[in-house]
C-alpha positions as CSV (number, residue, x, y, z in Angstrom):
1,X,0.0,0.0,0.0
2,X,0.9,3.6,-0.7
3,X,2.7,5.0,1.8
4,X,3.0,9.0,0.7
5,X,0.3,10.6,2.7
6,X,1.6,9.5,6.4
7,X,5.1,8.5,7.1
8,X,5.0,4.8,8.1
9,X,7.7,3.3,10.2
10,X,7.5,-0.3,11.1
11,X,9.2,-1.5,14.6
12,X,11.0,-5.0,14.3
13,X,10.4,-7.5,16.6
14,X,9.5,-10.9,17.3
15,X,5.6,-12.1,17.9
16,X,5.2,-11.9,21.7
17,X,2.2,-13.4,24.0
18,X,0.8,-10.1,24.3
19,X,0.9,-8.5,20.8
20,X,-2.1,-6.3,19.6
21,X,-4.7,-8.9,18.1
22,X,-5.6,-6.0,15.6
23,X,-3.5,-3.5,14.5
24,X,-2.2,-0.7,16.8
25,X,-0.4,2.5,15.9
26,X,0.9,5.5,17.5
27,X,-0.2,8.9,15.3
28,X,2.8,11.2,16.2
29,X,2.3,15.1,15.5
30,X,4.7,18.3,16.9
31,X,7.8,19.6,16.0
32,X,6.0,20.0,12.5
33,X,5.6,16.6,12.0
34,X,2.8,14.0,11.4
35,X,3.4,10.4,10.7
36,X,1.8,7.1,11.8
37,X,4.3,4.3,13.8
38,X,2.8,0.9,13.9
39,X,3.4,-1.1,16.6
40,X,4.8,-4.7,15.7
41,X,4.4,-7.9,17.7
42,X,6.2,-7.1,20.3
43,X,5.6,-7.1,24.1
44,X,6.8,-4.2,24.8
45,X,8.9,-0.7,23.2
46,X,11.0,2.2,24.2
47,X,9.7,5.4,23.6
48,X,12.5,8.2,23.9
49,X,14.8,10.2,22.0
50,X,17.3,7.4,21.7
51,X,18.1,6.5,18.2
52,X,17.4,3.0,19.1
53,X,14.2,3.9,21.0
54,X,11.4,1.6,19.3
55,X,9.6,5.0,19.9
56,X,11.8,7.6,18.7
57,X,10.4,11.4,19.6
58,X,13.1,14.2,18.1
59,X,12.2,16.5,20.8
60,X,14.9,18.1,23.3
61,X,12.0,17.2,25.7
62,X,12.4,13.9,25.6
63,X,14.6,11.6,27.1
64,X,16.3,8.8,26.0
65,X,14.0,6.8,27.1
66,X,11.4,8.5,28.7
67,X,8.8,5.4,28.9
68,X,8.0,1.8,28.4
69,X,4.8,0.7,25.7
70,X,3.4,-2.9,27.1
71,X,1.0,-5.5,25.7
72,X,-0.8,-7.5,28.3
73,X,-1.6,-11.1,27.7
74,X,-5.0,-10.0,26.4
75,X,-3.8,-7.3,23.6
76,X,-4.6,-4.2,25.7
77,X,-1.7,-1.7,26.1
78,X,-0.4,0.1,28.8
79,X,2.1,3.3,29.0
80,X,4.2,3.5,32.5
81,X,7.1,6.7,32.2
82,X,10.5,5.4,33.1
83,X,11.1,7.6,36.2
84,X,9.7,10.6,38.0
85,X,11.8,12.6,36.0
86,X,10.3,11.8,32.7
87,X,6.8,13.4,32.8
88,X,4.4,12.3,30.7
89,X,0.5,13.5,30.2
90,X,-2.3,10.8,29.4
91,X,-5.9,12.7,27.7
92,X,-4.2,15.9,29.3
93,X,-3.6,14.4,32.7
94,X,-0.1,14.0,34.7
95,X,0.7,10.6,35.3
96,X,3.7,8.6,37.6
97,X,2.7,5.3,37.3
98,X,1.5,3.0,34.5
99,X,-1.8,3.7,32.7
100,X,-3.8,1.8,30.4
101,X,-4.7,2.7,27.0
102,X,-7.9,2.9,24.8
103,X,-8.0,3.7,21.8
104,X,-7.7,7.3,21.2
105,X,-6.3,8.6,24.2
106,X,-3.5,11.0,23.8
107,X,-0.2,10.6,25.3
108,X,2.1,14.2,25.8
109,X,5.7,13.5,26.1
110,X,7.5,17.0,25.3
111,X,5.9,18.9,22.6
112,X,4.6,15.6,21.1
113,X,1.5,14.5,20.9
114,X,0.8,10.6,20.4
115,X,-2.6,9.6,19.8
116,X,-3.2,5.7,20.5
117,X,-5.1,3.7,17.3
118,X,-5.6,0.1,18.5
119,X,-8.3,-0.6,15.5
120,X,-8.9,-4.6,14.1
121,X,-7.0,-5.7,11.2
122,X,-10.6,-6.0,9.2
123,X,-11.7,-2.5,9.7
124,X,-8.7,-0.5,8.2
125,X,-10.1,-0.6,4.8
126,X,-13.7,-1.2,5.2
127,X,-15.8,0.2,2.8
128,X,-18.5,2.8,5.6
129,X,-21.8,3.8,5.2
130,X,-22.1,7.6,5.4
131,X,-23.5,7.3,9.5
132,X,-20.0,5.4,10.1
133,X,-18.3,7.3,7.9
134,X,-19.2,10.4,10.0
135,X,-18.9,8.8,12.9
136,X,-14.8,8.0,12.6
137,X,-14.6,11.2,10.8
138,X,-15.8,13.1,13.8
139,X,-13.6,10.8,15.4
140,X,-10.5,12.3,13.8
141,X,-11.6,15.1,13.9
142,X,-11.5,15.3,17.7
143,X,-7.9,14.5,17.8
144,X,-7.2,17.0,15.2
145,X,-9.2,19.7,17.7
146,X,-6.4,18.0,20.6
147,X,-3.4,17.4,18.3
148,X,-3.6,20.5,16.0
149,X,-3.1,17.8,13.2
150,X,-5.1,18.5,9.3
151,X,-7.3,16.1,7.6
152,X,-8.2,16.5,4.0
153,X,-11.8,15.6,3.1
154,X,-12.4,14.9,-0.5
155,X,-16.0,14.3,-2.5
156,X,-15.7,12.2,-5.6
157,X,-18.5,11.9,-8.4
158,X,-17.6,8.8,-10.0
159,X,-18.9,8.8,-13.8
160,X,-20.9,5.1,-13.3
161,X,-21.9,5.2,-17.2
162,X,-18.2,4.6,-17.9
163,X,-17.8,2.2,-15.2
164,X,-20.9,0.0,-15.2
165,X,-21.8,-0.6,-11.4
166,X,-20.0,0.1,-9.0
167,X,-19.4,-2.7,-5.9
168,X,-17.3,-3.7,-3.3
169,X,-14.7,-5.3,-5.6
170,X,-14.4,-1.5,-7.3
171,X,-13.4,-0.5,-3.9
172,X,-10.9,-3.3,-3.1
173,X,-9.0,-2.0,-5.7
174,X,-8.9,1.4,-4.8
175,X,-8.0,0.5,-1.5
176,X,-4.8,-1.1,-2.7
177,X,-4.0,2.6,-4.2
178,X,-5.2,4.8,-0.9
179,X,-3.1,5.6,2.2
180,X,-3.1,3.4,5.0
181,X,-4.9,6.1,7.5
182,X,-7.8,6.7,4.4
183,X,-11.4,6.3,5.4
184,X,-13.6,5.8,2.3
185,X,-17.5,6.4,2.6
186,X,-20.2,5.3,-0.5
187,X,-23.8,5.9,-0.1
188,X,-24.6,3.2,-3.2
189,X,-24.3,5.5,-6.2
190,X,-21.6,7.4,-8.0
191,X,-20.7,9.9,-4.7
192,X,-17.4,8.6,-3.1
193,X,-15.8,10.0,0.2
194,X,-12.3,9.6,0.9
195,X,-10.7,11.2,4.6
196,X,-6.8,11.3,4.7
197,X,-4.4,13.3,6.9
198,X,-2.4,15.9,5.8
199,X,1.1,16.1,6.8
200,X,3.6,18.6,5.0
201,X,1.7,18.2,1.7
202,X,-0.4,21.0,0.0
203,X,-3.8,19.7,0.2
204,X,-4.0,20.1,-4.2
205,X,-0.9,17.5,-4.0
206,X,-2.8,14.8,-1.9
207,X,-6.1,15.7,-3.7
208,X,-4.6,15.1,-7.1
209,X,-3.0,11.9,-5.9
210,X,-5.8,10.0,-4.7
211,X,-7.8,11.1,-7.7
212,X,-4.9,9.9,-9.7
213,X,-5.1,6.5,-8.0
214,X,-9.3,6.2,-7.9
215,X,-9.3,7.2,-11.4
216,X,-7.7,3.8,-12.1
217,X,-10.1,2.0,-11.2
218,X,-13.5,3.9,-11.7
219,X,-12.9,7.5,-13.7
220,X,-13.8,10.8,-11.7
221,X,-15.8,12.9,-13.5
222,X,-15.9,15.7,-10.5
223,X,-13.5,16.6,-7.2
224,X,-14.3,18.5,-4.3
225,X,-12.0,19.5,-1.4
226,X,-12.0,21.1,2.3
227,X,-9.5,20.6,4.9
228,X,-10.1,20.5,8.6
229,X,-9.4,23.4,10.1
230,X,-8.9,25.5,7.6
231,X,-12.4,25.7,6.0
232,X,-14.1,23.7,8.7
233,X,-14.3,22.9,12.3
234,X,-17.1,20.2,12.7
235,X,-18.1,17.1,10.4
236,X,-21.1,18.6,9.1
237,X,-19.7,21.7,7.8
238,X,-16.8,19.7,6.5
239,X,-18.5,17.5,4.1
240,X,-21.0,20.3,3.0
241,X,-18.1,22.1,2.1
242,X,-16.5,19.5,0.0
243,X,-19.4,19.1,-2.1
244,X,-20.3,22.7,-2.6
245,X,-16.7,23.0,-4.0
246,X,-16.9,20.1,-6.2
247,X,-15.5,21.4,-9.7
248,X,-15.1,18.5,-13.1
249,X,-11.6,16.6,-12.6
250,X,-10.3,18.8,-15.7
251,X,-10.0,21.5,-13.9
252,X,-7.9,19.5,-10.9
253,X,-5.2,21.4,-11.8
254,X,-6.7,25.1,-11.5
255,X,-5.2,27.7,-9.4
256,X,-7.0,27.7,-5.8
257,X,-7.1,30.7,-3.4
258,X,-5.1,31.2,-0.4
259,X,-5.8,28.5,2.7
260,X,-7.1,31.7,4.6
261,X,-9.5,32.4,2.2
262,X,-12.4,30.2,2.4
263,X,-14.8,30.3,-1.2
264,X,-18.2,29.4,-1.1
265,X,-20.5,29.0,-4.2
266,X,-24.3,30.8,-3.6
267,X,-26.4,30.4,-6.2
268,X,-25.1,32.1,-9.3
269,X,-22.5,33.9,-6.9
270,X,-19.4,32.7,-5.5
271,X,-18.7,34.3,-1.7
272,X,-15.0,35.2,-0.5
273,X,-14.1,35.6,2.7
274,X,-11.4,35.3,5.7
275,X,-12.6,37.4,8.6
276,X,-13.0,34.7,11.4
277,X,-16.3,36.5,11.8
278,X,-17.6,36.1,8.6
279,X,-16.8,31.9,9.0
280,X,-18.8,31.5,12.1
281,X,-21.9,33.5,10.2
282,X,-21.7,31.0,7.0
283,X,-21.4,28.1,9.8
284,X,-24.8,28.9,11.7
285,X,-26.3,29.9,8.2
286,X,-25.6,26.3,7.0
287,X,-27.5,24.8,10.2
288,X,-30.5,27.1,9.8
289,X,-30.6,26.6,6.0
290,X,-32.0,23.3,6.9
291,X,-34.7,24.1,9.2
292,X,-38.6,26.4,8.4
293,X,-37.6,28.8,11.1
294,X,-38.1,32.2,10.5
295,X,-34.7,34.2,10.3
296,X,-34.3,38.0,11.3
297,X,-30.6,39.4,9.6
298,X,-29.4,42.7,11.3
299,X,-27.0,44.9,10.0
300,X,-25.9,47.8,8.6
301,X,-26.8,49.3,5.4
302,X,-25.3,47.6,2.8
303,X,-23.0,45.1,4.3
304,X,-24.6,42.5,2.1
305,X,-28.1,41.2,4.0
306,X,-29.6,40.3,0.5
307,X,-26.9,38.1,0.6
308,X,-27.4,36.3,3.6
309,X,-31.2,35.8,2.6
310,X,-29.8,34.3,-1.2
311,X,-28.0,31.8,1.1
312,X,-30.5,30.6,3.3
313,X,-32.7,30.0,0.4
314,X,-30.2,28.2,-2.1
315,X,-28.4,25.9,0.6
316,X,-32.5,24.8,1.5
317,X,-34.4,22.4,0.8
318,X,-36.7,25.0,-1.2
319,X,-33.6,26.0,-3.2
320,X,-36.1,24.6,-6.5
321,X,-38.6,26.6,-5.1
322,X,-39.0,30.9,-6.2
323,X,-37.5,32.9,-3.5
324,X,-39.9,36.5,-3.6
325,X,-38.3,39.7,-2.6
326,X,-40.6,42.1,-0.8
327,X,-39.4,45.5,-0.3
328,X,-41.1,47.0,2.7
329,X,-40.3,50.5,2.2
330,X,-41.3,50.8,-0.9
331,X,-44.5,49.3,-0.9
332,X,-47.4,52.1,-0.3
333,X,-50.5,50.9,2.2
334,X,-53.1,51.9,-0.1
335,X,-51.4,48.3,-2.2
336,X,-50.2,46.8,-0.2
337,X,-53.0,43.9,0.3
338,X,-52.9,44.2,-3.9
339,X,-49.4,43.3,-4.2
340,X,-49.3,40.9,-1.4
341,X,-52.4,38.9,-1.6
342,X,-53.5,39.4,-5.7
343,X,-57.3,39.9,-6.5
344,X,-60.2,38.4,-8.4
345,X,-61.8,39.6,-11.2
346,X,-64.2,42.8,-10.5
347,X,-62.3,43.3,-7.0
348,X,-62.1,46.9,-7.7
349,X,-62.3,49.3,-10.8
350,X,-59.5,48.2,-13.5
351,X,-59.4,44.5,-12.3
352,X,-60.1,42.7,-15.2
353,X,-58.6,39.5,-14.6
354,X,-57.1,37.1,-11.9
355,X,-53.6,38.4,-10.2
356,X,-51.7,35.9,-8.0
357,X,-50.2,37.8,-5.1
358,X,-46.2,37.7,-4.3
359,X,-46.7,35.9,-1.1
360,X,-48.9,32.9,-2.8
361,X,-46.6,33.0,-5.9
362,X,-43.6,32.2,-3.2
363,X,-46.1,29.3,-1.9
364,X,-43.0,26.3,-1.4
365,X,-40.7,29.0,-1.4
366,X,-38.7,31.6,0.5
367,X,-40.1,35.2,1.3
368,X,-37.5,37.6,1.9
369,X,-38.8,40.6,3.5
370,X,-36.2,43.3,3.0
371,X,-36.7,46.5,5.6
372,X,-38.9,45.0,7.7
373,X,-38.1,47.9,10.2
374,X,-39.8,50.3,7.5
375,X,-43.0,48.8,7.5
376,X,-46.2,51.1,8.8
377,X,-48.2,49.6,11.3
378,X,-51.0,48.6,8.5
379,X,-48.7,46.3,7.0
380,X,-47.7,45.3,9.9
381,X,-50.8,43.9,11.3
382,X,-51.6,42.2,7.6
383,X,-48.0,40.3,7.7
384,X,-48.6,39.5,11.6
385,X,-52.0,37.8,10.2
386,X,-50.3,35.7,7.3
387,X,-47.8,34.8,9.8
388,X,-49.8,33.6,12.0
389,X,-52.5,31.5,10.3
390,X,-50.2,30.7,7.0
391,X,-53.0,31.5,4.8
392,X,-54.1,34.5,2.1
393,X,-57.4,35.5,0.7
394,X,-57.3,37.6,-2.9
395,X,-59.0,41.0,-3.0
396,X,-62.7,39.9,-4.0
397,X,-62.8,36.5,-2.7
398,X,-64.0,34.8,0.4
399,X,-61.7,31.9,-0.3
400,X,-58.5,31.3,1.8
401,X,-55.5,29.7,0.5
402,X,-52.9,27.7,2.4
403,X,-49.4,28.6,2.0
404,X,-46.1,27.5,2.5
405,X,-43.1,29.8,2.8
406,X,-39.5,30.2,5.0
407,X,-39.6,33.6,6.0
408,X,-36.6,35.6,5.9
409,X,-36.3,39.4,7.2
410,X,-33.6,41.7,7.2
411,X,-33.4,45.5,8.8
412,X,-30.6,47.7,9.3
413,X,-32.7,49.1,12.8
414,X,-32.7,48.1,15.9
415,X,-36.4,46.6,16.4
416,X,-36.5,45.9,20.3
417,X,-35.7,49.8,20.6
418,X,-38.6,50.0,17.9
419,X,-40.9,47.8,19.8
420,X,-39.8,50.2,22.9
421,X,-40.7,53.4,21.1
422,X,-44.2,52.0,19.5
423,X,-43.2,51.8,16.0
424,X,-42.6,48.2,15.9
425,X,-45.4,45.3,16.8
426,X,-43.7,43.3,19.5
427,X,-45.6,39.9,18.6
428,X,-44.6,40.6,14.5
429,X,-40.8,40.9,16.2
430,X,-41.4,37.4,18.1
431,X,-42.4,35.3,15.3
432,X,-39.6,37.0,13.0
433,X,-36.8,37.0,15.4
434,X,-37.0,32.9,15.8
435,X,-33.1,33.0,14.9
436,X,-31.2,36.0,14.4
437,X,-28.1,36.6,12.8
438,X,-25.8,39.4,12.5
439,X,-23.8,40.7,9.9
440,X,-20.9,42.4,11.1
441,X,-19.5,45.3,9.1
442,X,-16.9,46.3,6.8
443,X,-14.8,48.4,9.2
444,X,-14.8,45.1,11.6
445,X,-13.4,42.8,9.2
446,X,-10.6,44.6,7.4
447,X,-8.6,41.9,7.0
448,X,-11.1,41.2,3.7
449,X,-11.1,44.8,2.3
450,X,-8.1,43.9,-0.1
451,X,-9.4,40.8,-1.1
452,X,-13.4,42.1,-1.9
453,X,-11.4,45.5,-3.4
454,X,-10.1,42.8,-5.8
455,X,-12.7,40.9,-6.4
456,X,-14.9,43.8,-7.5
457,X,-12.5,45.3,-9.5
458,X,-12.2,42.4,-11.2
459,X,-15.6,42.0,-12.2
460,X,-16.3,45.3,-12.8
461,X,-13.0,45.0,-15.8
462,X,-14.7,41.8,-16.7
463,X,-18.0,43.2,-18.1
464,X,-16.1,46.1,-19.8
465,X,-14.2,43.7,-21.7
466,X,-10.3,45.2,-20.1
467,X,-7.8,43.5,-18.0
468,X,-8.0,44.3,-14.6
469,X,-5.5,47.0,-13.4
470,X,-2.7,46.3,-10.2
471,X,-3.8,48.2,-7.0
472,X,-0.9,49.7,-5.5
473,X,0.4,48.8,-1.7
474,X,-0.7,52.5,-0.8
475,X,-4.2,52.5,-1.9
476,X,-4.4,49.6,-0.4
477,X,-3.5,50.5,2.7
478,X,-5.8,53.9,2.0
479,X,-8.3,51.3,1.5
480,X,-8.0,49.3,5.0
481,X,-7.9,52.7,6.8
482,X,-10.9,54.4,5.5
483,X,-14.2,53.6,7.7
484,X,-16.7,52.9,5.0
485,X,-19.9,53.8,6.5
486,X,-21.7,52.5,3.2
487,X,-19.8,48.8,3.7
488,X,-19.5,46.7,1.0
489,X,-22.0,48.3,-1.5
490,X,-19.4,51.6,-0.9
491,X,-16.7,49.6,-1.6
492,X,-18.2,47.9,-4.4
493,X,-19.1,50.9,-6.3
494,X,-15.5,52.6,-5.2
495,X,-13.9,49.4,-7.2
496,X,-16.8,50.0,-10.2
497,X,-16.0,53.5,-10.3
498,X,-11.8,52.7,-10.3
499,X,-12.3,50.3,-13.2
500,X,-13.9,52.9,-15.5
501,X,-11.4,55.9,-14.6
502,X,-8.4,54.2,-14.5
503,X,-6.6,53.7,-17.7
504,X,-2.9,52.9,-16.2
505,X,-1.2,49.3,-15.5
506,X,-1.9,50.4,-11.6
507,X,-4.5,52.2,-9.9
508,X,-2.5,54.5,-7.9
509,X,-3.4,57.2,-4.7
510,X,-4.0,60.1,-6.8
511,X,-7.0,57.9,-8.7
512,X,-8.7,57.2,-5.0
513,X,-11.9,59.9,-4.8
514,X,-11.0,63.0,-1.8
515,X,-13.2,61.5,0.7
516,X,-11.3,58.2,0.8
517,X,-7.9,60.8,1.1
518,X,-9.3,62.7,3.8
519,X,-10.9,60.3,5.8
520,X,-7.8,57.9,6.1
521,X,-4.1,58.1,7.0
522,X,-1.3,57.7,5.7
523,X,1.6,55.0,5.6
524,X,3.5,56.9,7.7
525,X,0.6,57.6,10.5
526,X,0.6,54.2,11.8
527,X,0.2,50.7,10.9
528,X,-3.5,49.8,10.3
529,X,-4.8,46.3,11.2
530,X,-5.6,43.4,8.8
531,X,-2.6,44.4,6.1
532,X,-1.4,40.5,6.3
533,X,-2.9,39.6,3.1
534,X,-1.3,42.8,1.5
535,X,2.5,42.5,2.1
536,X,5.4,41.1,4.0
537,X,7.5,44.3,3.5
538,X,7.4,47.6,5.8
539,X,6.2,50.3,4.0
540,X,8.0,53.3,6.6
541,X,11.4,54.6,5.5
542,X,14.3,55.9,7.5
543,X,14.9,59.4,6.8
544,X,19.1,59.2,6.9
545,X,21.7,56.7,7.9
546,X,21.8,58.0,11.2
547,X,17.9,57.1,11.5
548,X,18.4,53.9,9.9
549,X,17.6,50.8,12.3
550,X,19.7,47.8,13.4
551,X,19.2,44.6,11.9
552,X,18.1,42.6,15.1
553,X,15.6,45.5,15.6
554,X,14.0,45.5,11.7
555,X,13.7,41.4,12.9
556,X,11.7,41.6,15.9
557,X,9.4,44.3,14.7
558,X,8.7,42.1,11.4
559,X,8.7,38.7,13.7
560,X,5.9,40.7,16.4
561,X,3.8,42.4,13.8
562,X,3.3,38.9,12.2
563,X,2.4,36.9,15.1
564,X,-0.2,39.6,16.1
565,X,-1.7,39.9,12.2
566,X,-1.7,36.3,12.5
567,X,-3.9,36.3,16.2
568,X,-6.0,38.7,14.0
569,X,-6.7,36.6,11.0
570,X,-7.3,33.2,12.8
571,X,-9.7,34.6,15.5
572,X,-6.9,34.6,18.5
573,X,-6.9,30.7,17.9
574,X,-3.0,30.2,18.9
575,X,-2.9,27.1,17.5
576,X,-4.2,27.9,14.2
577,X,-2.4,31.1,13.9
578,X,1.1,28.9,14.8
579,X,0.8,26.9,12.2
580,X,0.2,30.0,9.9
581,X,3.2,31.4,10.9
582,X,4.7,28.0,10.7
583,X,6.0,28.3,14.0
584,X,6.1,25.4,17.0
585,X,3.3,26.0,19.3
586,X,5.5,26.1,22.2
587,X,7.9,28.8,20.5
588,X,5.0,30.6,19.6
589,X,3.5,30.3,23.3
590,X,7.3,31.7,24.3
591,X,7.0,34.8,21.5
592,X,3.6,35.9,23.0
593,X,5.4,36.1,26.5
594,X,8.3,38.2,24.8
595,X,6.1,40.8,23.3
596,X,3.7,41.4,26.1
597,X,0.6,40.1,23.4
598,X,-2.2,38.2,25.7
């Protein structure tokens, strides 16, 4: 079997009384390594820094042999440090004397983490149903969570026409070609799922490999990749996430985004983002997508609510269904029970024939009402009604008709102060607000301003046909500084405006409109937050020789301003923001110290 995605090392020895009856391994992670050590038949093995150690951690930690491995006569194994000078943590507990092991428990010798596998000899290649696929998924994923280890999760659309059916024996020859550590899931038809950790691999190299080897035996007609904990923190999320970015196996080779940029395809458009913030939102929206429950979204004005409603309704169950706008400000009273309800012929003057109403035309569908917060108390009470009773009668008929709709509303206003003040019915604001979610703005997360200033720029030289112009480091930085009270919409028509204006190779700081100029500061002002994404140079320059600072200096400033942009983009998640930096955790623990950064 292939042994590229996990470094295998096999321990010699002789076949013992109390050898593992299945197959028992040792998953080793820290000092940025990950590999897998099987334990042979052997009673027992040293595990220490020893060159001859069975065991052998590289880790100044460690001693030469720092504890003894046993098998008792009935397979189980048990861990016992060699002295009281050797400490040793069991599931994150300090122990002196021997302990016995189960699999999964984590041992902590040093910096190293060693996560105990003692799984039968039958079940390492066993082709799961998704409910056990998840379940050893979720599995690994909780001693990625404890480890800080990566697993790759990839979606396969076999292409059965080409194949005929596919069956267990398809399988047994793929599993010849897979890693030792894969776990492969089928449902019955062409969807495969294939888990793997990732060591020092990119996840595109592992990816292409296993699609390589699969394709052998059944061709792939589509791939779709996310990576724990990159893109995903829980199982759920995880495989939703490998399907949305499933893309045809031609294109395998495409360039993908940076692994702090997470993509996500809604409907017609494709979301970027990287603010930690931003993450969690998408996360609860893909839990509430799949449930009836009304949905209030709050947020400023133009931070992108209508987006947030396009989501709920295409990752839904009703994503077939028509998803009906309503745009509460702009609806008048005197029509409003026209527009929402429709009317039979002779209702009124001018009504010559049958008109369906928006909220029965959504009937299966999602109802989106935009402004909520700018409704008048009329339409108030008629949407409280329709809430309430799920049912609509047109103008001109006594007949009342059934329907079913996901409610989604969206206001940039605070509605409890609303309900406070007596603008805002209280019991329409209890059966909206069943879940809320916020959006948080553009000012909060400018860690994404370069990216989205990109990303609309681009689209906007797109539909006129021209190559997209460079944005210079300055007007970025101009960019990150300014507040943008009008959020994204601002920024997107600041990028619109940019592409038509701007005929140069760069856009540069004289293009940028007075009010971005005035409102933001200059390089030389002071570093703004979120510039990680931008650059790895510093922009200030000494003004002589006699100004111009030592080299040990230049260091630390560079080495502290990356560890805290690196806090920033992760969310403060140490761990994660280590391995950005691809720094040891315990270093990293040591930096924080030396800076003063809590």
């Amino acid at each position: 079997m292939s042994r590229r995605g996990s470094e295998i090392a096999r321990i010699p020895g002789d076949c013992a009384q109390g050898a593992p009856r299945g197959r028992a391994c040792f998953l080793i992670v820290g000092q940025g390594t990950l590999r897998t050590v099987e334990l042979a038949a052997k009673a027992s093995h040293v595990v220490g820094s020893d060159p001859a150690a069975d065991i052998r951690l590289i880790d100044p930690a460690v001693a030469r042999q720092h504890a003894i491995l046993k098998f008792r006569p009935d397979g189980k194994a048990t861990i016992v440090p060699v002295s009281i000078d050797c400490p040793m943590l069991v599931n994150l507990r300090f122990v002196e004397g021997q302990v016995a092991l189960s699999d999964g428990d984590l041992v902590s010798i040093g910096s190293m983490t060693l996560t105990y596998h003692d799984i039968p000899r039958s079940l390492w290649h066993e082709l799961l149903d998704l409910e056990a696929f998840r379940q050893r998924l979720e599995r690994r994923l909780d001693v990625g969570h404890a480890t800080g280890a990566r697993v790759l999760m990839v979606s396969m659309d076999l292409a059965r026409e080409r194949t005929g059916a596919l069956g267990p024996q398809v399988f047994e020859e793929m599993g010849a070609l897979l890693d030792d550590d894969a776990l492969v899931g089928w449902d019955g038809t062409s969807h495969v799922r294939i888990a793997v950790w990732l060591a020092q691999e990119a996840p595109e190299q592992v990816c292409e490999r296993l699609c390589q080897g699969v394709h052998k035996c059944a061709p792939v007609d589509a791939v779709g990749v996310a990576v724990f904990p990159n893109d995903a923190t829980n199982v759920k999320t995880l495989l939703a996430l490998s399907h949305q970015n499933m893309r045809p196996m031609a294109q395998l080779h495409a360039p993908q985004s940076s692994p702090m940029v997470r993509t996500l395809q809604v409907g017609e458009h494709v979301v970027h983002f990287m603010d930690p913030a931003m993450r969690q939102l998408f996360d609860s929206l893909e839990c509430l997508s799949t449930t009836d429950l009304p949905v209030l979204i709050q947020g400023e004005t133009g931070v992108g609510k209508d987006l947030i409603a396009h989501t709920l309704h295409e990752w839904s169950p009703r994503r077939d269904k028509p998803l009906v706008t309503l745009n509460c400000a702009a609806i008048a009273d005197t029509l409003v029970e026209n527009e929402l309800f429709g009317h039979e012929p002779g209702a009124f003057t001018g009504a010559g024939k049958t008109k369906q109403g928006l909220l029965e035309s959504a009937s299966g569908g999602t109802v989106f009402l935009d402004e909520i917060g700018e409704c008048s108390p009329q339409i108030q009470a008629k949407l409280l009604r329709v809430l309430e009773t799920r049912r609509v009668s047109r103008l001109g008929s006594v007949k009342e008709r059934r329907i079913d709709v996901r409610w989604v509303a969206a206001t940039n206003r605070d509605l409890k102060r609303e309900v406070a003040e007596g603008r805002f019915r209280s019991d329409l604001l209890f059966r909206l607000n069943a879940a809320s979610v916020q959006v948080p703005p553009l000012r909060s997360r400018r860690v994404e301003i370069p990216l989205l200033a990109r990303t609309f720029l681009e689209r906007a030289c797109l539909r006129s046909g021209r190559a997209a112009p460079a944005i210079s480091l300055v007007v970025n930085w101009r960019l990150v500084e300014y507040s943008w009270p009008g959020n994204v919409r601002e920024l997107r028509s600041l990028m619109e405006y940019l592409a038509a204006t701007t005929d140069g190779p760069e856009i540069e700081e004289q293009h940028l409109p007075p009010e971005i100029l005035a409102a933001s500061r200059t390089p030389e002002e002071g570093t703004p937050p979120g510039l990680a994404a931008l650059t790895s140079a510093p922009l200030s320059r000494p003004g002589g020789w006699s100004e111009y600072p030592g080299l040990y200096d230049e260091v630390r400033r560079l080495e502290e301003r990356r560890i805290r942009e690196a806090l920033m983009a992760t969310g403060s998640v140490r761990m994660e923001a280590a391995r950005l930096l691809g720094m040891p955790l315990r270093t990293f623990h040591t930096k924080l110290k030396e800076y003063g950064i809590s």
